[in-house]
N, C-alpha and C positions, 0 to 999 in steps of 0.2 A: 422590645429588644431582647436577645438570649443573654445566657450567661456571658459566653466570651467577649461581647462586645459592651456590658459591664462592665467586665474587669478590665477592660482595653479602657474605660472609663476613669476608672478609679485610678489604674496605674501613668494615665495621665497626668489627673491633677495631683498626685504623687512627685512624679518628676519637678512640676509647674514648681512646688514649694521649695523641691531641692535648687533649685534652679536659681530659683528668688534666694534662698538665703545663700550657695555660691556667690553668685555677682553682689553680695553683697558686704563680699569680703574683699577689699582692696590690695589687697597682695595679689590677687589673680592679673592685676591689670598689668603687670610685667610683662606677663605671657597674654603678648597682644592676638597669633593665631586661638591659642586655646577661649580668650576671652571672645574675639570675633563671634567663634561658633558656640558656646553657652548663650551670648545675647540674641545670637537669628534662633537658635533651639527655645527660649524662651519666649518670642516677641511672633514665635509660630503656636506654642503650646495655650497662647494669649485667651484666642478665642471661643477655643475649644472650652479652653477651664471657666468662661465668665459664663456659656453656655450651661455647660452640668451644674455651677453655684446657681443661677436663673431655676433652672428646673427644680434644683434642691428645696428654692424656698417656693417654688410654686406646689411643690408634692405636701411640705410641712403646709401650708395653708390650706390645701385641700382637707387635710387632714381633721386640720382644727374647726375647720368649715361645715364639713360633713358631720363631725362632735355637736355642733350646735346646734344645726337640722334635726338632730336625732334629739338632743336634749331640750330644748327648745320649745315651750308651752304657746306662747304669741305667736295666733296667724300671721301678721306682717312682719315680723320676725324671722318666721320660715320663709316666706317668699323673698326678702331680701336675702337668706344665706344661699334657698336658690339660684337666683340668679347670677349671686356671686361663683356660685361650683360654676353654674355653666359657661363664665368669662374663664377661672381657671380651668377648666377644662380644658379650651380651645388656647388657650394659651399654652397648657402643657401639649395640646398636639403640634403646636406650630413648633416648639421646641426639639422636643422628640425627632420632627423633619430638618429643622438645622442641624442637630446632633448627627443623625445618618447624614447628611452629607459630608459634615465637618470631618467624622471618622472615616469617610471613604477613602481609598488609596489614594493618597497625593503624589503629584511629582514636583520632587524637590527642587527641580528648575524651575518652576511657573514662574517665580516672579520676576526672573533675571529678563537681562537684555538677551538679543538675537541677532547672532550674522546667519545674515542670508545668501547664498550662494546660489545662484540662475545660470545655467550652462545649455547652451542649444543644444539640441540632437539632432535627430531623423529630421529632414527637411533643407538642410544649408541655409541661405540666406533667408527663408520663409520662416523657420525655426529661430534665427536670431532675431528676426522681427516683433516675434511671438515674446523673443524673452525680455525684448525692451517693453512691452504691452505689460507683462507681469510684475518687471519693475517698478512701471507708472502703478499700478493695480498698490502694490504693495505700499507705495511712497503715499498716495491718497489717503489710505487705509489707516496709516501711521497718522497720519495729519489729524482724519476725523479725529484720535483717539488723544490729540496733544503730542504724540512721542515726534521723538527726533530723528533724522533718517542721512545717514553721513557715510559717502562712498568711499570701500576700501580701496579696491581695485576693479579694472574693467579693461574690456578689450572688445571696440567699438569695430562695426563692418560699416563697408564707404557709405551704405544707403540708410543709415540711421537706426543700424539694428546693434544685438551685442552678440560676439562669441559669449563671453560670459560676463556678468558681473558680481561682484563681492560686496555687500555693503549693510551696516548695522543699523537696525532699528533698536534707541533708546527708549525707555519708557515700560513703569511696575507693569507686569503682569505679561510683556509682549510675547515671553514664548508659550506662557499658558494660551493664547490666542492662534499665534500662529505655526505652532509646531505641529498642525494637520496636513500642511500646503507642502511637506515633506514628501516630494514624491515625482513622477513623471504627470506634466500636464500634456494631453493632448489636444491640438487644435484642428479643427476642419474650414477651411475656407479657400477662397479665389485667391492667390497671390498678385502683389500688387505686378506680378515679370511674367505673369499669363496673359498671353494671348487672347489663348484660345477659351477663356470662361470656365476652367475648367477645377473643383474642387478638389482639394489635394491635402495632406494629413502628414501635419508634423507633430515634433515633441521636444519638451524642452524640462528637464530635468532640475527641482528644486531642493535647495539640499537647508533644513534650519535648523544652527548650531546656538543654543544657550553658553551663552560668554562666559566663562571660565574666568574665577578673579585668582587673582597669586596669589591667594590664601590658600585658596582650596585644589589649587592644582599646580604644581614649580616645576620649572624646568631648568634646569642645569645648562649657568649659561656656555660650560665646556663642552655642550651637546649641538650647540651653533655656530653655524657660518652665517656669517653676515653683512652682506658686499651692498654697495652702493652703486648708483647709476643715475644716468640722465633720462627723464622721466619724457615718456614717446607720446602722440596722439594729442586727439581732442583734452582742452582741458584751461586753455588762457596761454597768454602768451610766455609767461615763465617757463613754461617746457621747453627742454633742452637745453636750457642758459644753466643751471644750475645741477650738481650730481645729487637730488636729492629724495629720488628715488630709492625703496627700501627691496634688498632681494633676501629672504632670511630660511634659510635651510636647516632643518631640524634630522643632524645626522645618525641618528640612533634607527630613525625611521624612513629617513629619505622624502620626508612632509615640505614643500618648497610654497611660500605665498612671499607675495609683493604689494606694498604700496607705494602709488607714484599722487596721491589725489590732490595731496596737502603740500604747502610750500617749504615746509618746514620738515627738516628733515628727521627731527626727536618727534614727531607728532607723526609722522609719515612708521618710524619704529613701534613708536607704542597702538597705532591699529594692526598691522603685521604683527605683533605679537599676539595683539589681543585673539586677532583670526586665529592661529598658530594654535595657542592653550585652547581655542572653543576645538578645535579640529581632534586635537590629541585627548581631550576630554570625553569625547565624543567616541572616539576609538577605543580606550580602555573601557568609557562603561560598555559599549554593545561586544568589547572581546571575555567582559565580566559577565552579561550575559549571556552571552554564548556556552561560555565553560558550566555554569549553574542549571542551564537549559530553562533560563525563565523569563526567558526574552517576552515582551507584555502581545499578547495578541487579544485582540478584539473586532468589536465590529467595526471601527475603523480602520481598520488593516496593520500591519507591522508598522509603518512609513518606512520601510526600505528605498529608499530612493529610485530601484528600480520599478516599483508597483504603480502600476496608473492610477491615479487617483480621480481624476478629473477630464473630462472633454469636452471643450468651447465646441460650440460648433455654431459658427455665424450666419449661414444661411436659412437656419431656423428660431437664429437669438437664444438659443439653449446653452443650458451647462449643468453639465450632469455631472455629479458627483458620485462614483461609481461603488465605496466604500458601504456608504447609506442610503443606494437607489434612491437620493434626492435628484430631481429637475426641476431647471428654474426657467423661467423663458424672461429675463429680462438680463441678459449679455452684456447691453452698453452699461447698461447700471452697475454689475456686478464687477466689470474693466475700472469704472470709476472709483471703485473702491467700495464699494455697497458688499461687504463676503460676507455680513454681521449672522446673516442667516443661515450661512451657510456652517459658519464656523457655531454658532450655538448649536445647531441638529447634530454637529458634531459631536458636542461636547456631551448631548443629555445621549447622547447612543453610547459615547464612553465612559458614563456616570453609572447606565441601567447595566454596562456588562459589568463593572466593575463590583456594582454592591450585587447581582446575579452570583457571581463568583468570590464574595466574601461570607 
């Protein structure tokens, strides 16, 4: 490791201490925002610091190891302090490689929840078909992993497709996972309304937003309209018996989302908002990037929502991912929820450019 990424070391487990003896002065607990974020800043600094203390005492053992090899009269003596160097040795290498990762650039979202937003495009009813497909893909995905998958809002076409759906997946880690699928998915195949056999290419646009808690992002609730309604479409037979439907307009920006999913109409408010803070969170950081010009580009692309990222194409069971010229030929698998591979190849292509450029 160089100097910098030393001292990037040191002034870690610096912080780590200040940290520790902060929270552990009780008068802070007043101040429930400020306390919130010293304990996630400390319970992140966690691993990093138990890592460099590991190394620390593996470097001093080395040390004293090496002292006894050299000083050291008894043949069996030496070969036991041998072989001791060579377990610390490789101990200190495995470490040294958890340390570069640990220090890699993080994003501060990884561990939160995720709305997911799926909007058809190019294609009409073929493309809403595609994004109820993506839907399923994503609902699977969340299952394998344990997390939760609870629908905000949707707007269902007669043949069992979506114009769009809105809906959160719960569950540590989910947008470190899935904030790749950010993007236009293209798909190539037969429509189920062709005649004529004939292959045809639509798109359907995925948008994933890291849930913004009210700690870390507020909105003014004199900056909302928020009307009520009788909730429309598929969904059980309570629809329309009841106005409890959420319509919530965020006037500063002209930001409009609804939930209709839930019967309840306080429950129905707190995912439309929840949607709301991920949307406008979402906005000020890429308008904060923008202004700094450091908007994160790699080899996985921006995730601009406009950039393709991806193209099923089912007549050859392929799906290419277009970001990291990965191709997989097994389509039904990957539909089912199987993206685990796809989303790691991801991840170490945005691990190699990130430590490349640090």
């Amino acid at each position: 490791m160089d100097i910098d990424q030393y001292t990037k070391l040191t002034s870690s487990e610096t912080r780590y201490d200040e940290l520790t003896e902060l929270l552990a002065d009780t008068g802070l607990m007043r101040d429930q925002k400020a306390y919130i974020r010293l304990v996630k800043e400390h319970a992140e600094l966690q691993p990093l610091v138990q890592l460099i203390r590991d190394m620390r005492q593996v470097m001093d053992a080395l040390v004293e190891t090496r002292e006894l090899l050299r000083d050291a009269d008894d043949s069996e003596l030496k070969e036991l302090a041998r072989e001791e160097i060579a377990e610390l040795e490789e101990r200190e290498e495995a470490l040294e490689t958890a340390i570069r990762t640990a220090i890699e650039p993080k994003d501060e979202n990884d561990e939160r929840n995720v709305i997911v937003e799926i909007r058809a495009g190019t294609g009409g009813d073929e493309a809403a078909l595609f994004a109820a497909d993506l839907f399923r893909m994503y609902s699977a995905y969340a299952e394998t992993r344990g997390w939760q998958t609870e629908i905000v809002d949707m707007n269902e076409t007669e043949i069992g497709g979506f114009k769009e759906i809105v809906f959160m997946i719960e569950g540590r880690g989910a947008y470190s996972r899935l904030k790749y699928e950010s993007g236009a998915h293209r798909v190539q195949r037969v429509p189920v309304t062709e005649a004529g056999g004939r292959i045809h290419t639509s798109a359907v646009t995925v948008a994933v937003l890291p849930e913004a808690d009210e700690v870390d992002f507020e909105i003014d609730p004199k900056d909302l309209q928020i009307d009520t309604y009788r909730a429309s479409g598929a969904g059980g037979q309570h629809v329309n018996k009841t106005s409890s439907a959420i319509r919530i307009t965020h006037l500063p920006s002209g930001v409009v989302v609804t939930c209709q999913d839930q019967r309840s109409q306080h429950k129905n408010k707190d995912k439309a908002m929840a949607h709301l803070r991920a949307i406008l969170r979402d906005r000020a950081e890429q308008e904060q990037a923008d202004a700094i010009a450091s908007e994160r580009k790699s080899q996985v692309g921006t995730g601009d929502r406009s950039e393709r990222i991806r193209t099923y194409n089912f007549p050859q069971s392929r799906v290419t991912d277009h970001r990291i010229g990965l191709t997989l030929y097994k389509l039904e698998r990957i539909l089912a929820g199987e993206i685990d591979e796809i989303v790691d190849a991801l991840q170490v292509a945005e691990h190699e450019a990130a430590f490349q450029n640090s």
